[in-house]
GUMARKOL-985882 format. One record per residue (C-alpha): x, y, z; residue number from 0. Coordinates in steps of 0.25 Angstrom, whole numbers, plus 5000, padded with zeros to 4 digits. Example, Ala and Ser with C-alpha at 12.3 -4.5 7.8 and 13.67 -1.06 7.14 Angstrom:
<rs>
+------+------+------+-----+
:    x :    y :    z :   k :
+------+------+------+-----+
: 5049 : 4982 : 5031 :   0 :
: 5055 : 4996 : 5029 :   1 :
+------+------+------+-----+
</rs>
This chain:
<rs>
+------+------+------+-----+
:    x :    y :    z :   k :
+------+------+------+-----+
: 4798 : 5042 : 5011 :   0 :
: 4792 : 5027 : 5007 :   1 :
: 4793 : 5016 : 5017 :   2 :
: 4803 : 5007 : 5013 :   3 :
: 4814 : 5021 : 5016 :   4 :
: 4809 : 5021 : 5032 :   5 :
: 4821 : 5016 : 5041 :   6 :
: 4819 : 5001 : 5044 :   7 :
: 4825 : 4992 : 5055 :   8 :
: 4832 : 4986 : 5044 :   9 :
: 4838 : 5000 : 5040 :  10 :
: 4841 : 5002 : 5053 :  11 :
: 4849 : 4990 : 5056 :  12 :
: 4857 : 4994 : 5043 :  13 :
: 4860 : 5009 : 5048 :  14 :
: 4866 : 5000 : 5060 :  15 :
: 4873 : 4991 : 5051 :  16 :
: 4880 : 5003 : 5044 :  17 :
: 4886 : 5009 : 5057 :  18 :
: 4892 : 4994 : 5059 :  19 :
: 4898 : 4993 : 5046 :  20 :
: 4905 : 5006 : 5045 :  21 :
: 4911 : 5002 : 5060 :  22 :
: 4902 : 5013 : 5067 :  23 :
: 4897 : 5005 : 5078 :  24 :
: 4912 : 5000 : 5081 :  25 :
: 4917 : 5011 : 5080 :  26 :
: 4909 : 5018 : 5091 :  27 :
: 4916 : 5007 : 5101 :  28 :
: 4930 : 5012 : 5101 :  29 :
: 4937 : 5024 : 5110 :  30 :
: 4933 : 5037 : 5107 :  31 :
: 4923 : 5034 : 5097 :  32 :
: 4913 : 5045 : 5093 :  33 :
: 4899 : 5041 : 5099 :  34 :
: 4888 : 5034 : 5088 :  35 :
: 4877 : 5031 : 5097 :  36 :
: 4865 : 5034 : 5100 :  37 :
: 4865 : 5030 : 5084 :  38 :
: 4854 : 5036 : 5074 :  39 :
: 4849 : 5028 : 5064 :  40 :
: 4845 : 5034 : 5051 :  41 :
: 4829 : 5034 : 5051 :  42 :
: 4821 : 5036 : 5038 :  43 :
: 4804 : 5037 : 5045 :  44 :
: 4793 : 5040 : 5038 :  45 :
: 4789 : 5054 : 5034 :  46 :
: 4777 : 5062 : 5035 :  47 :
: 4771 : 5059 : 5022 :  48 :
: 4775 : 5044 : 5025 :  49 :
: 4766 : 5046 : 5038 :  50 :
: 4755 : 5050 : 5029 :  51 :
: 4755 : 5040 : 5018 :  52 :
: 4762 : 5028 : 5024 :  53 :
: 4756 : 5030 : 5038 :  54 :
: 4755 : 5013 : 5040 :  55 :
: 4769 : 5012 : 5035 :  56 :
: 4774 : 5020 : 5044 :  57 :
: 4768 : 5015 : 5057 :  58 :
: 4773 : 5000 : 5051 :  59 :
: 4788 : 5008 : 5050 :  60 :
: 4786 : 5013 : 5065 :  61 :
: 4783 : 5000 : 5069 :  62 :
: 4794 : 4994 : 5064 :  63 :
: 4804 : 5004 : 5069 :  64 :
: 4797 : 5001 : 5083 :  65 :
: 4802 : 4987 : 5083 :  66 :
: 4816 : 4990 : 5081 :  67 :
: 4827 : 4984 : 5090 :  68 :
: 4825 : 4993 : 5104 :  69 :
: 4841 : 4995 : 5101 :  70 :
: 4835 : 5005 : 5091 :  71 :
: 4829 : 5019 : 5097 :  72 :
: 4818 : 5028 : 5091 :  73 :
: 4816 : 5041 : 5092 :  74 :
: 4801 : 5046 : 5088 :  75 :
: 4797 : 5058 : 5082 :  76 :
: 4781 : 5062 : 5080 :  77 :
: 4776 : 5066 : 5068 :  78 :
: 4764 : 5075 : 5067 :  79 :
: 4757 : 5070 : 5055 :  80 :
: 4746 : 5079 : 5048 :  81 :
: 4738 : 5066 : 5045 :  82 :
: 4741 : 5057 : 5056 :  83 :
: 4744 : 5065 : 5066 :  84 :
: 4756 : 5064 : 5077 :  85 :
: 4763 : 5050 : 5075 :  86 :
: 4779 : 5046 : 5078 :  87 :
: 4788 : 5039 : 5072 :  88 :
: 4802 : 5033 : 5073 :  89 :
: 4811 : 5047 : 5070 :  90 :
: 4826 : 5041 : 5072 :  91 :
: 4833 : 5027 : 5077 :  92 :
: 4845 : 5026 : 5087 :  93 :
: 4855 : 5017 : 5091 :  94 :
: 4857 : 5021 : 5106 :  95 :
: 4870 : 5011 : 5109 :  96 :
: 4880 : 5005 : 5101 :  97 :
: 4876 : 4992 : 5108 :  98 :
: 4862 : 4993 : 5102 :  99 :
: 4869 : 4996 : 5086 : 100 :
: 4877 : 4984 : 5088 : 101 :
: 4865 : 4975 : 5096 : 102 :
: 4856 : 4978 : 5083 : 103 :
: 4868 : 4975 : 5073 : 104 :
: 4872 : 4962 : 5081 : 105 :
: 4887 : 4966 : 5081 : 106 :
: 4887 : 4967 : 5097 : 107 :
: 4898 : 4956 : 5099 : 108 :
: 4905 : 4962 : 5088 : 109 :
: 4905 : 4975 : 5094 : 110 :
: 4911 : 4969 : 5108 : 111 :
: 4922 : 4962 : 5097 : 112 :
: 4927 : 4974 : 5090 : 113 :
: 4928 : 4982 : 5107 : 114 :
: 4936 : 4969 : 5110 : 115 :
: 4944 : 4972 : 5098 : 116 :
: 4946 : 4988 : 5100 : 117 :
: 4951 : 4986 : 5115 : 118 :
: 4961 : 4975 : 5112 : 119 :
: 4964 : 4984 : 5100 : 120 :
: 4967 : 4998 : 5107 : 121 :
: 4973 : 4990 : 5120 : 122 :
: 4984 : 4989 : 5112 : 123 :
: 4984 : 4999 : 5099 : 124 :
: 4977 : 5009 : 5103 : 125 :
: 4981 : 5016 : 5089 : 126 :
: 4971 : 5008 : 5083 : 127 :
: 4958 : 5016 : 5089 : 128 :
: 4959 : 5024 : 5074 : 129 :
: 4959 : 5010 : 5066 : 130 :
: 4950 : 5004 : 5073 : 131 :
: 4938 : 5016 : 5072 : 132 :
: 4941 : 5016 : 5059 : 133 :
: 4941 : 4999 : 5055 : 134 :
: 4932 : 4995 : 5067 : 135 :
: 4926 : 4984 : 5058 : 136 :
: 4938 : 4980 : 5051 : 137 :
: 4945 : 4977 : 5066 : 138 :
: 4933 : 4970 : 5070 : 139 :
: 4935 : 4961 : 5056 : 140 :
: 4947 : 4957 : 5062 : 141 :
: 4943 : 4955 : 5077 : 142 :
: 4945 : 4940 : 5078 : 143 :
: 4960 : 4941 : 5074 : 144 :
: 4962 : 4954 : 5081 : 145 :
: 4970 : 4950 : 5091 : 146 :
: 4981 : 4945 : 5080 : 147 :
: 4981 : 4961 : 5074 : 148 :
: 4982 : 4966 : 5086 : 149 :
: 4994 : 4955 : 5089 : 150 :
: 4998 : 4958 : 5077 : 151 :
: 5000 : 4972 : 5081 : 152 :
: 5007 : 4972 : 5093 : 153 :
: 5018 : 4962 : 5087 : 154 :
: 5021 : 4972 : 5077 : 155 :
: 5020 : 4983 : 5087 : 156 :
: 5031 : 4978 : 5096 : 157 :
: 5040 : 4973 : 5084 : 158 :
: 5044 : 4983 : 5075 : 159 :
: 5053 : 4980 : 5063 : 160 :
: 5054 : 4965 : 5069 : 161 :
: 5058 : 4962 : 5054 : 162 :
: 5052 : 4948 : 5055 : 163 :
: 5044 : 4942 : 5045 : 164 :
: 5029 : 4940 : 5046 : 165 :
: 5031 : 4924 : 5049 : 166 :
: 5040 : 4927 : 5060 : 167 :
: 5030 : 4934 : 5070 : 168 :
: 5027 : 4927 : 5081 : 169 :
: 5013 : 4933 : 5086 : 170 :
: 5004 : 4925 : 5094 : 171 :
: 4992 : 4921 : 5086 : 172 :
: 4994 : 4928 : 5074 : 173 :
: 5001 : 4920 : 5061 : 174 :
: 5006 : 4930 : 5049 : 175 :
: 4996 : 4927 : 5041 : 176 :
: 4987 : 4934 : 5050 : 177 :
: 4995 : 4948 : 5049 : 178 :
: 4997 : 4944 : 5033 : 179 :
: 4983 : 4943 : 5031 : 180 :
: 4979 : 4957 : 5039 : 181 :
: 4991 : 4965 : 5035 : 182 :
: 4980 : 4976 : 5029 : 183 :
: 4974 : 4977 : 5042 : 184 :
: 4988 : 4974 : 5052 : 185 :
: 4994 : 4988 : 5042 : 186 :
: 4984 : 4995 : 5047 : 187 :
: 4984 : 4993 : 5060 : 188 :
: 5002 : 4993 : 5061 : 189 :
: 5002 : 5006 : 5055 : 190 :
: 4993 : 5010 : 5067 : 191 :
: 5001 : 5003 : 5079 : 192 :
: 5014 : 5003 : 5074 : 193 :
: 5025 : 5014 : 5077 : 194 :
: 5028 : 5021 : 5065 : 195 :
: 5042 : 5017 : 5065 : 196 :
: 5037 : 5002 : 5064 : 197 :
: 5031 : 5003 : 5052 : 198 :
: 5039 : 5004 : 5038 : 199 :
: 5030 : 5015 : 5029 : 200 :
: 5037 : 5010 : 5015 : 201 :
: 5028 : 4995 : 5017 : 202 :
: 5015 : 4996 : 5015 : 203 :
: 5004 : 4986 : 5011 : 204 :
: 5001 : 4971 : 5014 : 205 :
: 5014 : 4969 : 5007 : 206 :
: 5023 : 4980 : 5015 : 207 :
: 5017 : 4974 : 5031 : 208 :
: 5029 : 4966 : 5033 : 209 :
: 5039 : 4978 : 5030 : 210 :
: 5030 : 4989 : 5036 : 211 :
: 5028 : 4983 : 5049 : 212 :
: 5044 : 4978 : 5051 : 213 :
: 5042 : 4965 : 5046 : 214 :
: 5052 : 4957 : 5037 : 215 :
: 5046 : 4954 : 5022 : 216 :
: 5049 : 4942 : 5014 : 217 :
: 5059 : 4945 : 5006 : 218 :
: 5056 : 4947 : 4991 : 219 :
: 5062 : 4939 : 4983 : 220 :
: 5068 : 4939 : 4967 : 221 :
: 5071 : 4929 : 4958 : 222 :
: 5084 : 4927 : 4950 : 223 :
: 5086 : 4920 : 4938 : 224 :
: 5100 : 4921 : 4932 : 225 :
: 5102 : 4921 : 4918 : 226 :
: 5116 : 4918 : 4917 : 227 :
: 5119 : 4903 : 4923 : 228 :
: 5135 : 4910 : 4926 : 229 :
: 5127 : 4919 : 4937 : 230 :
: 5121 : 4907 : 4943 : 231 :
: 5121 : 4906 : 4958 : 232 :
: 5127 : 4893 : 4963 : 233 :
: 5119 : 4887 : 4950 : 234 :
: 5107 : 4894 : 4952 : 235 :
: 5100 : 4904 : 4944 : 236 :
: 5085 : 4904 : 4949 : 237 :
: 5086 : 4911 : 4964 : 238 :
: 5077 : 4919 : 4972 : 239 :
: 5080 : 4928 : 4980 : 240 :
: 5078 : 4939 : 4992 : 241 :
: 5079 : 4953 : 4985 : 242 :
: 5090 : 4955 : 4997 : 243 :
: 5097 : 4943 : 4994 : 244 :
: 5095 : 4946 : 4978 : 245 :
: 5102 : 4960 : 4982 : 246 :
: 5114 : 4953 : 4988 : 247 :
: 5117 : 4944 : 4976 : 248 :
: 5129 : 4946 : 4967 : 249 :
: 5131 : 4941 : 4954 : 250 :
: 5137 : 4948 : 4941 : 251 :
: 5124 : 4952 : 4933 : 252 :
: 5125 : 4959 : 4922 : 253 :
: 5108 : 4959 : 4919 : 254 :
: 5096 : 4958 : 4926 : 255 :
: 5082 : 4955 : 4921 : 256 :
: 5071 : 4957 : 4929 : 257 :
: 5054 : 4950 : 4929 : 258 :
: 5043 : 4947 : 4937 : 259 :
: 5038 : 4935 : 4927 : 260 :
: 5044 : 4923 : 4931 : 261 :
: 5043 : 4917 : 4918 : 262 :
: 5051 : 4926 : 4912 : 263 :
: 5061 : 4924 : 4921 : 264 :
: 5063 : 4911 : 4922 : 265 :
: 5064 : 4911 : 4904 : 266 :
: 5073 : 4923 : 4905 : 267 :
: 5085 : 4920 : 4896 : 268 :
: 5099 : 4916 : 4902 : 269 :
: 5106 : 4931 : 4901 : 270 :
: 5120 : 4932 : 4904 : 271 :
: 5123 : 4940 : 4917 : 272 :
: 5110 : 4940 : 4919 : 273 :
: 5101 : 4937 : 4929 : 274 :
: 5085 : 4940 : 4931 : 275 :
: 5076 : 4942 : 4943 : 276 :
: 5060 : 4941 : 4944 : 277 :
: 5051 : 4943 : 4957 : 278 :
: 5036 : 4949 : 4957 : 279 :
: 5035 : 4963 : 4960 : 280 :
: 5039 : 4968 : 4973 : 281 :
: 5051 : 4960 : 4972 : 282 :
: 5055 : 4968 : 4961 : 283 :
: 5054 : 4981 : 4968 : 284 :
: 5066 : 4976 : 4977 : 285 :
: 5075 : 4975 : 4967 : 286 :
: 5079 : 4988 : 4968 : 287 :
: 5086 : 4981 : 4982 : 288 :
: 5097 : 4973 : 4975 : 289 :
: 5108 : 4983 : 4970 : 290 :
: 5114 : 4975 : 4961 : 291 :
: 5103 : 4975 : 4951 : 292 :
: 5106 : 4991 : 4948 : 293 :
: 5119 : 4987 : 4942 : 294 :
: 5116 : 4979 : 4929 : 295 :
: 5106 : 4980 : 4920 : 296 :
: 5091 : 4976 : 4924 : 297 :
: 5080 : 4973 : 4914 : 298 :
: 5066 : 4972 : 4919 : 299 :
: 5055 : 4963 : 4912 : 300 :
: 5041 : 4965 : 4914 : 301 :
: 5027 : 4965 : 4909 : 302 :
: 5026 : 4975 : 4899 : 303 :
: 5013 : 4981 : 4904 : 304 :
: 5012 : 4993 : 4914 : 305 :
: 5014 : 4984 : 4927 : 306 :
: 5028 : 4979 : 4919 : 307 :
: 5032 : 4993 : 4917 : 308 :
: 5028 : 4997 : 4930 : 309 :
: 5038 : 4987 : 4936 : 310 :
: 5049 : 4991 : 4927 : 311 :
: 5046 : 5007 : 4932 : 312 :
: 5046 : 5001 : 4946 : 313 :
: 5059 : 4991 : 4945 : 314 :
: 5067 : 5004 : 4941 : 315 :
: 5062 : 5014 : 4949 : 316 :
: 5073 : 5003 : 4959 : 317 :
: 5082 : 4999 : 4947 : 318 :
: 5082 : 5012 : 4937 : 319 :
: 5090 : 5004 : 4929 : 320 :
: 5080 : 4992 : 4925 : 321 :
: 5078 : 4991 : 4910 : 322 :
: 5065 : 4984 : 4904 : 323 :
: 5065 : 4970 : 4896 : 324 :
: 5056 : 4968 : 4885 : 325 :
: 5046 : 4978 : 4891 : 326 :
: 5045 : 4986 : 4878 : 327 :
: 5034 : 4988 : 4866 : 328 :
: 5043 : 4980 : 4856 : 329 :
: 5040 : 4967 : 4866 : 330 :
: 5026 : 4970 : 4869 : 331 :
: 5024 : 4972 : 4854 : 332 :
: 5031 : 4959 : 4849 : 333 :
: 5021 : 4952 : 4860 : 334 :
: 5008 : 4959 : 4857 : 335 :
: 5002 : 4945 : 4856 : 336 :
: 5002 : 4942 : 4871 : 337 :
: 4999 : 4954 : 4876 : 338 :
: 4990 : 4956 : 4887 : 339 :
: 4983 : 4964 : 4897 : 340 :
: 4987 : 4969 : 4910 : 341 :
: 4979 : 4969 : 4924 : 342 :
: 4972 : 4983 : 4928 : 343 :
: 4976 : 4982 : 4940 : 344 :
: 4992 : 4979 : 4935 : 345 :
: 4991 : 4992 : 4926 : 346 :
: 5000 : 5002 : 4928 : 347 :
: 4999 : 5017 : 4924 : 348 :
: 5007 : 5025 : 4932 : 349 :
: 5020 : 5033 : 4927 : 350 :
: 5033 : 5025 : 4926 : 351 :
: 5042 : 5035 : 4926 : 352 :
: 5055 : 5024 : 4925 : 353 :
: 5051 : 5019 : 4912 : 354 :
: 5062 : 5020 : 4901 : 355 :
: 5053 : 5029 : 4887 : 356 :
: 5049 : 5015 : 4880 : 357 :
: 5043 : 5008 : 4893 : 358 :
: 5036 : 5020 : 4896 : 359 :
: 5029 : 5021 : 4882 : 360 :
: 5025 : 5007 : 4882 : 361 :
: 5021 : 5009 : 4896 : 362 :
: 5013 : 5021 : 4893 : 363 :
: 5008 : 5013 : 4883 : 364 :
: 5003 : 5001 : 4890 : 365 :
: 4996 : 5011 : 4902 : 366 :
: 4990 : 5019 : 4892 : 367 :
: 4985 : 5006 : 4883 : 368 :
: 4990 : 5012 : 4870 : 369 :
: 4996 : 5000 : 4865 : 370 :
: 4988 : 4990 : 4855 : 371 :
: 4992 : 4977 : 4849 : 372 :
: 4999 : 4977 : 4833 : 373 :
: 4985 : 4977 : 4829 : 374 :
: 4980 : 4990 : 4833 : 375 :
: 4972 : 4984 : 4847 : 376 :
: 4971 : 4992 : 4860 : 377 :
: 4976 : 4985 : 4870 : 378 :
: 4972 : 4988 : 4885 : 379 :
: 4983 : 4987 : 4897 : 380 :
: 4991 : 4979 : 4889 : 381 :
: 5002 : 4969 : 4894 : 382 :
: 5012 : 4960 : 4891 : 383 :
: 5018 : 4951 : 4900 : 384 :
: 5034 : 4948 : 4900 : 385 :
: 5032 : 4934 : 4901 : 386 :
: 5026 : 4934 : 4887 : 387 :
: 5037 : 4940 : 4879 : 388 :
: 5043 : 4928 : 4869 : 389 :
: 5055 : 4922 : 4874 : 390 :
: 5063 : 4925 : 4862 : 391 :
: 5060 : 4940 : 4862 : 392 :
: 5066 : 4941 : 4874 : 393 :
: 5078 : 4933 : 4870 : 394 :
: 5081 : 4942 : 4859 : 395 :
: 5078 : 4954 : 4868 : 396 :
: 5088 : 4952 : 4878 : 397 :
: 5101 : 4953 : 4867 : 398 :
: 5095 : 4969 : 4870 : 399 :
: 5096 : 4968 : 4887 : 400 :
+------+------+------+-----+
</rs>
């Protein structure tokens, strides 16, 4: 073994470091924790040949070692060396208190943070002893705010379903920003406190806290342009509303088109009996909730790329009925100068099982990037965008919807 692999201080203190890093050393502070100390530290020494032909190198290694921090123990073994008789040196390293790891690592005050922390914590929720083993250092990240969590916590704990909304609460010291910035970490944490039947299992995600945790969500909202002026509400044609209030709406509609571009929305041609909604996506998912739109034809108009027909497969699996509007080869075709390319990450390519036999062969063919432009070219994760197709194509087209 050469020199330059023989434990150093500086190793040492890394080996240390190591155990801090992964939470080790915190970890050993809590209830029922399994014991770490006395600690070994990983030793690489000298060998016997080393003894031999290094001899000077060795008694400088052992000198060093000697002038460790005293928080640092030795153990000595002797060797009996044919050449140069009996000598010791350094056979293992230990830590013998946590005090001392936390001493040689500086993190002493920390440490007297994070047990400050942890008895404020399990005064209250004891149910959190499992979290906090297993994120010691991402609740000590949070330390100088952990008192809004843990105020957090207990609001929510003693109102269940308060079916307010997040502006409304009235916690001392804690602002909605705060739980709207930490709502990864505040999920986490809920799903441990809270009573099963406080907690609503169909919301998930940042976006799902509000409903999960029995609190009111701003209401999503939908935009309606009527096409035909003889619909118009007390002279207005441009509203938007609530999906719930959208539902409760009565008018004698014979049509309804549906996109999320807003330009296309606001061209879209005067249609008579017609009227046409856009919102951006989720808000489409709702409109499953309003039951009139099951009883006149609905026309959906989207991208055509594999995220366009992945709404559409979507929209229908609420509204079975929903036909597409110009999401077909002979558009894309017409347009193949301004074609372009889809995102990645916007790509789909699972099965769309709602898809009528043509949409699913253009679709198949967009995944599958079999198409190529009038010249013969490849083209990769193709798209077209709605808001490109030529105002007077769709003009003509809609004689045929």
């Amino acid at each position: 073994m050469s020199k330059q692999n023989w434990t150093t201080q500086t190793d040492l203190h890394s080996q240390l470091l190591r155990f801090w890093e992964k939470g080790e050393l915190l970890r050993t502070r809590l209830p029922h924790a399994a014991a770490l100390f006395p600690l070994q530290l990983r030793l690489k020494k000298p060998n016997s040949q080393d003894m031999g032909n290094n001899f000077e190198q060795v008694r400088h290694w052992i000198n060093q070692l000697q002038q460790l921090d005293k928080r640092y123990r030795l153990a000595w073994k002797e060797i009996n060396h044919r050449q140069l008789g009996r000598n010791h040196i350094p056979d293992q390293v230990w830590i013998e208190q946590p005090e001392d790891a936390l001493g040689l690592l500086g993190q002493q005050r920390t440490a007297q943070q994070f047990d400050q922390l942890v008895a404020n914590t399990l005064d209250d929720f004891p149910e959190l002893l499992p979290w906090l083993e297993k994120h010691p250092l991402l609740a000590l990240e949070h330390a100088a705010s952990w008192h809004k969590v843990l105020a957090v916590l207990r609001w929510f704990r003693k109102h269940p379903h308060s079916g307010l909304y997040l502006r409304q609460l009235d916690i001392s010291g804690v602002d909605t920003k705060f739980i709207e910035q930490r709502r990864g970490l505040l999920s986490k944490l809920l799903d441990l406190v809270l009573p099963a039947g406080h907690i609503d299992e169909q919301w998930r995600g940042a976006d799902g806290f509000t409903r999960r945790y029995g609190l009111q969500d701003k209401p999503l909202r939908v935009r309606l342009r009527i096409l035909d002026s003889k619909l118009a509400i007390a002279g207005l044609t441009d509203l938007e509303l609530p999906v719930a209030q959208l539902a409760r709406l009565h008018l004698p509609v014979q049509k309804v088109f549906v996109t999320e571009n807003e330009i296309n929305a606001l061209a879209f041609p005067d249609q008579p009996g017609a009227i046409l909604l856009f919102g951006q996506g989720y808000a489409l998912n709702t409109l499953g909730q309003i039951p009139w739109l099951a009883r006149q034809p609905l026309y959906y108009w989207g991208d055509i790329d594999t995220h366009g027909f992945a709404i559409l497969n979507r929209l229908r699996s609420h509204l079975p009925h929903t036909q597409s509007l110009l999401m077909d080869t002979a558009t894309l075709l017409h347009h193949h100068e301004m074609w372009g390319q889809e995102p990645e990450d916007k790509r789909c390519t699972s099965e769309l099982p709602l898809l009528t036999d043509s949409e699913q062969e253009l679709y198949s063919a967009l995944r599958d990037n079999t198409l190529q432009t009038p010249s013969g070219q490849s083209v990769k994760n193709l798209r077209f965008e709605q808001e490109h197709v030529r105002f007077a194509w769709l003009q003509n087209h809609l004689t045929d919807y």
